[in-house]
C-alpha positions, 0 to 999 in steps of 0.5 A, a space after each residue: 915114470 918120470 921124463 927121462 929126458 929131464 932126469 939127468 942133474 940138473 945143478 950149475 956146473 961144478 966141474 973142475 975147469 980144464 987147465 987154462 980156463 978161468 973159474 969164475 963162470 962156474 963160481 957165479 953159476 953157484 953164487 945166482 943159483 944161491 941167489 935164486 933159492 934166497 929169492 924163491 925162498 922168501 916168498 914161501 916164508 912172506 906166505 906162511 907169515 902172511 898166514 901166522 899174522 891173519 889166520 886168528 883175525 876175527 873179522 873179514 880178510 875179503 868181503 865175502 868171507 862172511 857168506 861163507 862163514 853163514 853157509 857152514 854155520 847153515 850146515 852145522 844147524 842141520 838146514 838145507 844149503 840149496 833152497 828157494 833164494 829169500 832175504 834171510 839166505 841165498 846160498 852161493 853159487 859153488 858146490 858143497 863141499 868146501 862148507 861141509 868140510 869147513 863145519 867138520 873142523 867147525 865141530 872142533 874149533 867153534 864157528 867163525 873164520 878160523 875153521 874155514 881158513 884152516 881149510 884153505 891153508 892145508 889145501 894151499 900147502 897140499 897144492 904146493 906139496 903137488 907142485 913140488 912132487 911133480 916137477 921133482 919125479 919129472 925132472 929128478 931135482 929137489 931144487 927145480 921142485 921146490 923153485 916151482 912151489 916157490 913160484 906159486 906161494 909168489 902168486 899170493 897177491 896177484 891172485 887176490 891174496 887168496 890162498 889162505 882165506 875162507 873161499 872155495 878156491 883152494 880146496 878145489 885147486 888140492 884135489 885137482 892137482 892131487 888127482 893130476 899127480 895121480 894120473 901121471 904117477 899112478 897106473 894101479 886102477 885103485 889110484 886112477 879110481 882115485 883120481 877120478 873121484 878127487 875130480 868129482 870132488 873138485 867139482 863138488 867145490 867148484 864147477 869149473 874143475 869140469 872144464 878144466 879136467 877135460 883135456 886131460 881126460 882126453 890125453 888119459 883116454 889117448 895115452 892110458 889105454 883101457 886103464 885109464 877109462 877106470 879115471 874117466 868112468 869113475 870122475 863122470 860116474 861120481 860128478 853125475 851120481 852126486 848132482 843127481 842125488 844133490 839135484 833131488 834132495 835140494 827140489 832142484 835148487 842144486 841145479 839152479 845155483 851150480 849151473 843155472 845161474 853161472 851160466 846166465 853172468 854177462 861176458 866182460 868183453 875187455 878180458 878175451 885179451 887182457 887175460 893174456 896180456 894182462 893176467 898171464 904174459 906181464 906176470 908171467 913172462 919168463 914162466 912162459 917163455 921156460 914153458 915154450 922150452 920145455 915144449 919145443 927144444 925138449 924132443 927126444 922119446 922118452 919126453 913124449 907122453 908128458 909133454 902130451 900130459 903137461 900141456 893137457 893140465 896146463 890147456 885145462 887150467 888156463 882154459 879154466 881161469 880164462 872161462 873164469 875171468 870172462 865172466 862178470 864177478 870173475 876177480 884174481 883169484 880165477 887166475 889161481 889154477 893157471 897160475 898153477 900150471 905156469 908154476 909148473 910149467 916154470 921148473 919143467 922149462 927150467 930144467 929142458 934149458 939146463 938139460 939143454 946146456 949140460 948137452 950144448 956146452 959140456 965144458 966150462 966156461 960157457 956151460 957156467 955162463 948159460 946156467 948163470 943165464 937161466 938162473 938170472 932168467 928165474 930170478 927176473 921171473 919172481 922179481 916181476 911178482 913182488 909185494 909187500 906181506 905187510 899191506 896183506 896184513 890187518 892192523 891192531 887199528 883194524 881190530 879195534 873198530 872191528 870190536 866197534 863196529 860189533 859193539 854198535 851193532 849189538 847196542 841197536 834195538 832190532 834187526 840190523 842189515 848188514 848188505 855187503 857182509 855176512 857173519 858180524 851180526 852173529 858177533 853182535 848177536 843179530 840175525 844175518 840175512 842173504 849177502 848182497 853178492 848172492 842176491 845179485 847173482 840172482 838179479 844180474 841173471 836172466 829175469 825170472 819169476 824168482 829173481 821177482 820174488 826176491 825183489 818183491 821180497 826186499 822191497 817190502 821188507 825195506 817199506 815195511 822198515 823191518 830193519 832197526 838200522 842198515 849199514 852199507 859199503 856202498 849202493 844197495 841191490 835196491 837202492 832206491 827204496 833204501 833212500 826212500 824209506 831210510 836215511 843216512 845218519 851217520 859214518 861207521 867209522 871216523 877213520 879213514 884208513 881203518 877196518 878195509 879188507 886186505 884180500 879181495 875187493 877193497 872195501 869196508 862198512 861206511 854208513 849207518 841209515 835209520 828208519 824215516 818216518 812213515 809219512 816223510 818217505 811216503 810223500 818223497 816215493 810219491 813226489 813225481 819230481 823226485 830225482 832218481 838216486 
């Protein structure tokens, strides 16, 4: 059910040229489109070396990695994900099943990091297996199937360097783009039941898979007929079935972490615009301007109903990661899912423009000098996506004070908070207390006698120096009372260029405050002159 249109050959000339004409437009078409494969190439192997070099690191490749490894161990000691926010646990603010998922392989491989990120790097591969299937049962060519999965492994770093880290991301991306390729591909009503379940669980890993299905929702409906309800009903049916049933089993703290809080972030007004000009059109230039070929010079029947399709899945996802960046905390990684579809849309566009030559100029040499062109088009397009695997990749340096920092940790007596991160204290055999990201979703929200609760909570637990040590990165949700009632004793590292995350927020421990005595921080919170921190 491919798009017949695009079915044709799409390989650089190879003809013999007629007699008198010269062979060297069809030799340099050759010679980019080897050029090309090397190029789109490299960035698949600086993915998978990426991913070889880091998978086994022990500590945090992103500052939140941590919180994420707390929740699945939450989950395998059998608690609830979805409680009251305290200062020992607030869950975060995504859907279930990337952690459920993650204790699975957790059973197998022990807690830690490792299980997690071997979640995210099968979902990454599943997603670029997805790209490659689409583009090559639309087109008929391995060789723009594999360009568009290449194009997406070259948007690691500009999404954060993020496909292969213990996040929800990429768990979320493979099951919507699995279900896309359902939709499209698939007509028999088990596989559009199928796909409509594999959206419920995109949802239940991030919620604006919601967002992003509907446009294709409409083209299923518009486009399938009767069959395609079965998708719809079935999507709506186990999206709605199972936040009811989560909602109840939590005592409503389900909704309060899925849809209340997201939807109280503040809107980052700059990002209306640079979304467009900064996130999409200065990275993704040429993918853009394929797309607009694919589109607008693609016209004959048979393209119809997947245009209509493809430009349902990519309105979603850019609608998607657009909504994302919005809003407050949205970093790089939102990008992803539009990254996705641009991939996509890149091999698509690709193949219209060479489909489009093979019609225009059936002769060499312009034939061999157009598809020389588009090439060189492709080329530009992962040029502009250049970076260098090495700084993804923690050092043997960052290893050691990683094992420091631990090794500290275990040699204080008493609790330690450890704000910023989540998961080293297990390592130094201390407790772990709420992340400082999940605390902040609660107070950045509207004010509610929850997010009181929670602060009265912190607050006391800091006067009371319930703490033996805290180590920040940097301010604290409350930081005035930590200045208060703790001061700085000493940096955590001596070096300067050590033990920072490679992936997300750059950003590391950097001060370890002790406990003041009682009276000394008495009389600082009741000196009226005291200057505000």
């Amino acid at each position: 059910m491919g798009n017949d249109s695009l079915r044709q050959p799409c390989g650089l000339a190879t003809e013999t040229p007629a007699p008198g004409e010269t062979r060297f437009p069809a030799l340099a078409a050759r010679s980019v489109r080897v050029a090309l494969l090397v190029v789109a190439g490299l960035y698949v192997l600086a993915y998978l070396f990426v991913v070889c070099k880091r998978i086994g690191y022990p500590f945090e490749l992103e500052w939140m990695e941590g919180a994420s490894v707390d929740q699945v161990a939450r989950v395998i000691s059998g608690q609830k994900l979805y409680v009251s926010p305290s200062l020992e646990f607030v869950p975060l603010i995504y859907g279930p099943l990337y952690f459920y998922v993650s204790a699975i392989v957790a059973g197998i491989t022990g807690i830690g990091f490792l299980p997690l990120r071997l979640v995210s790097l099968l979902s990454s591969l599943v997603s670029f297996l997805m790209i490659y299937l689409m583009v090559k049962r639309e087109t008929g060519s391995s060789f723009l199937g594999a360009l568009s999965a290449s194009l997406f492994a070259a948007t690691f770093r500009i999404s954060g360097a993020w496909f292969d880290i213990a996040r929800v991301d990429a768990l979320f991306l493979a099951l919507l783009l699995t279900a896309f390729y359902l939709v499209r591909f698939k007509e028999s009503l088990a596989y559009q039941i199928l796909a409509g379940v594999l959206v419920s669980l995109s949802f239940l890993t991030k919620q604006v898979a919601l967002l992003i299905v509907l446009p294709a929702m409409l083209y299923s409906v518009l486009a399938g007929g009767r069959r395609s309800a079965f998708f719809v009903l079935s999507a709506v049916a186990t999206a709605v079935g199972s936040t009811l049933l989560l909602n109840r089993v939590h005592a409503g703290w389900f909704n309060y972490y899925m849809f209340v809080l997201p939807s109280q972030h503040p809107i980052v007004k700059t990002a209306w615009a640079s979304f467009w000009t900064r996130d999409m059109a200065s990275l993704m230039l040429f993918a853009f301007i394929l797309s607009a070929v694919y589109f607008v010079w693609t016209r004959d029947k048979t393209s119809r109903r997947p245009r209509f399709f493809y430009g349902a899945m990519a309105a979603g996802m850019l609608a998607g990661a657009w909504f994302s960046r919005l809003h407050y905390g949205g970093y790089d990684n939102v990008l992803i899912p539009a990254y996705a579809a641009m991939s996509i849309l890149f091999g698509l566009g690709a193949g219209a423009a060479l489909a489009l030559v093979q019609k225009m100029h059936a002769g060499m040499p312009r034939r061999g000098i157009a598809e020389t062109g588009i090439c060189l088009v492709c080329i530009a397009q992962f040029l502009l996506l250049r970076y260098n695997p090495l700084r993804q990749i923690p050092s043997r340096e960052d290893l050691e004070a990683g094992r420091d920092l631990v090794s500290a940790m275990a040699q204080i007596r008493g609790d330690v908070l450890l704000a910023q991160h989540g998961y080293l204290p297990a390592l130094a055999g201390k407790k772990c207390f709420a992340h400082q990201m999940a605390i902040f979703d609660i107070v950045k929200a509207k004010p509610s006698p929850t997010a009181a609760r929670l602060v009265a909570e912190i607050r006391q637990a800091i006067r009371q120096r319930r703490f033996a040590a805290i180590i920040l990165d940097g301010p604290y949700v409350l930081q005035e009372e930590v200045d208060n009632c703790y001061s700085p004793e000493r940096p955590v590292f001596q070096s300067r260029t050590v033990f920072w995350t490679v992936a997300g927020m750059r950003t590391r421990p950097e001060v370890i405050f002790v406990p003041k005595p009682t009276e000394v921080a008495g009389s600082q919170a009741s000196d009226p002159d005291r200057s505000p921190q």
